[in-house]
C-alpha positions as CSV (number, residue, x, y, z in Angstrom):
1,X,-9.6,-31.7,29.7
2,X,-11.4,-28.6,28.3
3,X,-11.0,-27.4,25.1
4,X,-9.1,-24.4,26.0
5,X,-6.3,-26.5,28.0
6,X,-5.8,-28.5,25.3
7,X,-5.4,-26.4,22.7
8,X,-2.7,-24.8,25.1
9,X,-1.3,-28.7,25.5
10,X,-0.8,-28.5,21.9
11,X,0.6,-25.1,21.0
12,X,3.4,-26.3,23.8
13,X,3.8,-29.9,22.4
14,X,4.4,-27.6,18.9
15,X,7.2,-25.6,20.4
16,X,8.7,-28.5,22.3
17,X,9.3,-30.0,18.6
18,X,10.2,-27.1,17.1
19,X,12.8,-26.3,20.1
20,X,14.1,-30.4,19.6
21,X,14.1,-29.8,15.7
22,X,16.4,-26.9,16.0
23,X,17.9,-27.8,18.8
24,X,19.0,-31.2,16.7
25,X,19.9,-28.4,13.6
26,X,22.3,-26.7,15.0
27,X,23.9,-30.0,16.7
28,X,24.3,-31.7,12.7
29,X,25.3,-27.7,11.8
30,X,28.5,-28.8,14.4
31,X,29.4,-31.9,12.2
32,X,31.9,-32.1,9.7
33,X,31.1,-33.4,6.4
34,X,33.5,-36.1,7.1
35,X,31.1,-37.2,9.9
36,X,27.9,-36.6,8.1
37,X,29.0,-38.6,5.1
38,X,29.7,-41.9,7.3
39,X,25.9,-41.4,9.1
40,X,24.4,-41.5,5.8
41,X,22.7,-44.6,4.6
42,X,23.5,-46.5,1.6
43,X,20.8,-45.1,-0.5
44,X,21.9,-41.5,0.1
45,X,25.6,-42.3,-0.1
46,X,24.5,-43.7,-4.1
47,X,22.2,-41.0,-4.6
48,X,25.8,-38.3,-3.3
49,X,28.6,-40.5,-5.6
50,X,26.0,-40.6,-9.1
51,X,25.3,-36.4,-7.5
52,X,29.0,-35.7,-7.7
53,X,29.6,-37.8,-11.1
54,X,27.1,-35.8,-13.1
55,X,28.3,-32.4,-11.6
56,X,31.5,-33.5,-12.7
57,X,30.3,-34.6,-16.0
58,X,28.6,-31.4,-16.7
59,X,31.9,-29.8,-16.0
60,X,32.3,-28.8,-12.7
61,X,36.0,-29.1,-11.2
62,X,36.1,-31.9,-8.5
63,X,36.9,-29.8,-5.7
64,X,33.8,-27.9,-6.4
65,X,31.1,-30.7,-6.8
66,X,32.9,-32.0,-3.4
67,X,32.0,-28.4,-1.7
68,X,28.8,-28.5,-3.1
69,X,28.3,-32.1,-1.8
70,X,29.5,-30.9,1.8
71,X,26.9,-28.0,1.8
72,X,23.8,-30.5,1.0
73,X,25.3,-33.1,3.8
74,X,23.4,-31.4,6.5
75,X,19.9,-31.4,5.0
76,X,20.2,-34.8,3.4
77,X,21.0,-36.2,7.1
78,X,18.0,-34.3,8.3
79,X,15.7,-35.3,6.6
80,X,17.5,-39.3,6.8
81,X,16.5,-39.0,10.7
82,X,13.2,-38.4,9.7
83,X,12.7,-40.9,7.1
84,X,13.3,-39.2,4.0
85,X,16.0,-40.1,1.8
86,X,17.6,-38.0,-0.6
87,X,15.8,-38.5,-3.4
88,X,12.7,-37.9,-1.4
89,X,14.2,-34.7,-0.2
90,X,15.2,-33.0,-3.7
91,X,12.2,-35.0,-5.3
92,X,14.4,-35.6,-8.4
93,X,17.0,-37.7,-9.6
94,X,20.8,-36.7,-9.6
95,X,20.7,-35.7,-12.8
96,X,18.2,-33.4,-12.6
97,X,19.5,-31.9,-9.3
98,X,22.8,-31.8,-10.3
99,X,21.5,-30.1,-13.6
100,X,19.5,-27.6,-11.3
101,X,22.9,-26.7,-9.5
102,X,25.0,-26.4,-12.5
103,X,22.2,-24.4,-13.9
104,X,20.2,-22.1,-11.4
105,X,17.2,-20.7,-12.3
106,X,18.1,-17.0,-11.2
107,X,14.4,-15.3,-10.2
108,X,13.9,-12.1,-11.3
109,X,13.8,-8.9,-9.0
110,X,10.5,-7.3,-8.8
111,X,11.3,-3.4,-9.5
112,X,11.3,-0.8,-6.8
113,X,8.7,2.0,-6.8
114,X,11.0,4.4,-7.7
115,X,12.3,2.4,-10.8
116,X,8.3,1.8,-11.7
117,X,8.0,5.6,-11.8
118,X,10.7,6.3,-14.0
119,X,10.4,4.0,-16.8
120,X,6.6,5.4,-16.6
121,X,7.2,8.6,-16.6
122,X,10.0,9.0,-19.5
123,X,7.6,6.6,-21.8
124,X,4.5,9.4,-21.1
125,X,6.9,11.8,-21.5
126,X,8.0,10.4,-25.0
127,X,4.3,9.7,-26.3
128,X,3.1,13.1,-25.3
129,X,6.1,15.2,-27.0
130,X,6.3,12.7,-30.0
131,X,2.4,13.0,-30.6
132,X,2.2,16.9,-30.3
133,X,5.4,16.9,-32.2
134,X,3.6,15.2,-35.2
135,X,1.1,17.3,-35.0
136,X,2.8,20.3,-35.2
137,X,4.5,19.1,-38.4
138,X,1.5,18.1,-40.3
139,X,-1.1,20.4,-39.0
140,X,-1.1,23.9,-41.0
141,X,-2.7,25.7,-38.4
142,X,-0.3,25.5,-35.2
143,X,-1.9,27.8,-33.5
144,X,-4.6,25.5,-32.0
145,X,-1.6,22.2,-31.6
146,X,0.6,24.9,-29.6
147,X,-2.2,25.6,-26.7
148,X,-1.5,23.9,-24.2
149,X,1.8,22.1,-25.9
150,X,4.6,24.4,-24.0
151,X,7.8,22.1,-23.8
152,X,7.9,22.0,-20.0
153,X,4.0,21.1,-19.6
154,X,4.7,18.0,-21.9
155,X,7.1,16.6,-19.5
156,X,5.3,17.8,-16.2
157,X,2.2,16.0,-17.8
158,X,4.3,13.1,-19.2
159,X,6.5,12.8,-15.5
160,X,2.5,13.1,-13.6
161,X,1.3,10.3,-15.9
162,X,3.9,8.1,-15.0
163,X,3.4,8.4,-11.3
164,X,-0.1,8.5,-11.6
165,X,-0.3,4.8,-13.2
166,X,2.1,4.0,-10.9
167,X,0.4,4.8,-7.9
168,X,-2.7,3.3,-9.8
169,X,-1.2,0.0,-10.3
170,X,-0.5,-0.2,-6.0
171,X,-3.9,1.5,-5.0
172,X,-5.9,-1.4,-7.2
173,X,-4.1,-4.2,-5.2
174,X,-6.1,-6.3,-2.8
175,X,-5.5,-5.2,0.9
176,X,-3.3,-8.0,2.9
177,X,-5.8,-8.6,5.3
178,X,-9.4,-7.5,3.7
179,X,-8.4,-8.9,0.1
180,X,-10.5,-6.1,-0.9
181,X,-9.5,-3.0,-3.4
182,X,-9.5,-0.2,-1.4
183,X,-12.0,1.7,-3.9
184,X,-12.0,4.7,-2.0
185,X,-8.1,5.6,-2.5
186,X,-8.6,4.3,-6.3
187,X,-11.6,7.2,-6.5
188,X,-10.0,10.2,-4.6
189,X,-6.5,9.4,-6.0
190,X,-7.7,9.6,-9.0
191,X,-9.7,13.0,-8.5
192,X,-6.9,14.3,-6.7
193,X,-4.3,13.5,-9.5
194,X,-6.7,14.7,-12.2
195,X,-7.0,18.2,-10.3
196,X,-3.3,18.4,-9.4
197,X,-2.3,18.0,-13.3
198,X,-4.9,20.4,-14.6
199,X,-3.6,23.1,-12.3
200,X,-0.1,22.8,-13.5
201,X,-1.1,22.5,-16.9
202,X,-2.9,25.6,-16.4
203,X,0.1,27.7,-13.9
204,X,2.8,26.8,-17.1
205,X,0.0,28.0,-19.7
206,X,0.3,31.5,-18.2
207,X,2.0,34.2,-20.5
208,X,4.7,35.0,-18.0
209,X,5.8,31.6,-17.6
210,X,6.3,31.4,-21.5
211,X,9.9,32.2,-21.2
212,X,10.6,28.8,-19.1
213,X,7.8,26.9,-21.1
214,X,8.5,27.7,-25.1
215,X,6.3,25.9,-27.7
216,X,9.1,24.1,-29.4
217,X,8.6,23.6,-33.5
218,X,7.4,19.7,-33.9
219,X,11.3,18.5,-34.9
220,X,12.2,19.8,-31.7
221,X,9.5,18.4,-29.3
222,X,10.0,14.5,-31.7
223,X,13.5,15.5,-30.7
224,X,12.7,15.6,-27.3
225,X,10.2,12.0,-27.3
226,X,13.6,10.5,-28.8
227,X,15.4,11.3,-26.0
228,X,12.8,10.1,-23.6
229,X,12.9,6.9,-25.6
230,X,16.4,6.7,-25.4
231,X,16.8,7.0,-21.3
232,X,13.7,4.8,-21.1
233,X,16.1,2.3,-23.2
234,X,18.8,2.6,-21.5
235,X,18.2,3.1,-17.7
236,X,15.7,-0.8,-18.9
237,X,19.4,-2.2,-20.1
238,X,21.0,-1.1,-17.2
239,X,18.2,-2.7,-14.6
240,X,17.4,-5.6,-17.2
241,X,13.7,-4.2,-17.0
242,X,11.7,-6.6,-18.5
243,X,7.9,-6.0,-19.3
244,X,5.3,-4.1,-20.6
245,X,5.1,-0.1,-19.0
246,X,1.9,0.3,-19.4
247,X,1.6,-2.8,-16.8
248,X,3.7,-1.9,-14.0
249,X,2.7,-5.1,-11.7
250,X,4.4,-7.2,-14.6
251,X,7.7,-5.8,-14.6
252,X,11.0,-7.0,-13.2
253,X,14.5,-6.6,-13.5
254,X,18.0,-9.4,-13.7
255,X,19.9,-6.2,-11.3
256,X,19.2,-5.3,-7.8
């Protein structure tokens, strides 16, 4: 037998089991509990009772640890046709799967791009106006804090920021099938943003646009960093946002 033909022997002898696995899934899937239960050896009939005692124990009503019992019956005789008793199958005792029932580890929701760029940009936006703020109040000569520091710039830069590092934080990723850093979009993205932000910053420094972009006194723009702070709190409690900002790949969130 060549090589060829029998690595084509094997890729069908793999689908034949997978088909007869399946196949033998959805035949115990047709079982009642009632049926599984009496199939089941001695050893995973002791392993179910001391399952159900301890769920009991830990205060779960019976007619709930004997649903919860019924739903496991299927995988348990499984893995009993192939061997594996229950034990073997949970690889732990019954207390400690019947303490992993009662108390799920609930894994946490990795945050959508759209959420990522929000809680960016409103923390940007509340360092930028709370620094010029400060500086407006304890700087004598204002003049040289208010270039540049028009209300509406400090949020277009703060709201840029926050996508910027956004985007950063998915353009320094490893490429699924190079594992390689695309350096190229890392470089011109960076460029690109750079150039995009200094040509607002400079359209909104214009004198006509001075009606839509004020220099605020520095109590109003700290005003304006506390509100920022206070969305960026509260849209995080809403979410259950957990994580640093300024590390976007770390944070998740409890809500979907």
């Amino acid at each position: 037998m060549t090589e060829e033909k029998q690595v084509q022997a094997e890729k069908q002898e793999k689908l034949k089991k997978q088909g007869e696995a399946e196949a033998a899934k959805a035949e115990i899937k047709q079982e009642t509990p009632k049926d599984l239960a009496k199939k089941l050896s001695n050893k995973n009939q002791d392993y179910l009772f001391r399952l159900r005692k301890e769920l009991i124990a830990g205060g779960m009503k019976e007619d709930q640890a004997d649903a919860e019992i019924d739903s496991l019956l299927p995988d348990i005789y499984a893995a009993q046709i192939k061997g594996h008793p229950a034990g073997t199958l949970f690889g732990v005792s019954p207390t400690i799967k019947a303490g992993q029932i009662l108390h799920p580890v609930v894994k946490p929701t990795k945050v959508p791009n759209w959420l990522l760029g929000v809680d960016s940009a409103l923390i940007y936006t509340a360092i930028l106006t709370g620094m010029f703020g400060l500086m407006q109040l304890f700087t004598n000569d204002n003049k040289k804090t208010a270039n540049g520091s028009g209300i509406l710039t400090l949020i277009v830069m703060g709201v840029a920021m926050g996508w910027y590092f956004t985007k950063y934080n998915n353009w320094m990723k490893p490429d699924p099938k190079t594992g390689k850093t695309a350096w190229g979009k890392v470089i011109w993205g960076l460029i690109g943003s750079l150039v995009l932000i200094m040509a607002i910053v400079l359209i909104l420094s214009l004198k006509p646009l001075a009606v839509i972009n004020p220099v605020l006194p520095g109590w109003a723009d700290l005003l304006v960093a506390a509100v920022a702070i206070g969305a960026w709190y509260l849209i995080r409690k809403h979410y259950g946002i957990h994580g640093s900002s300024f590390s976007p790949d770390t944070l998740t969130m409890d809500k979907k």
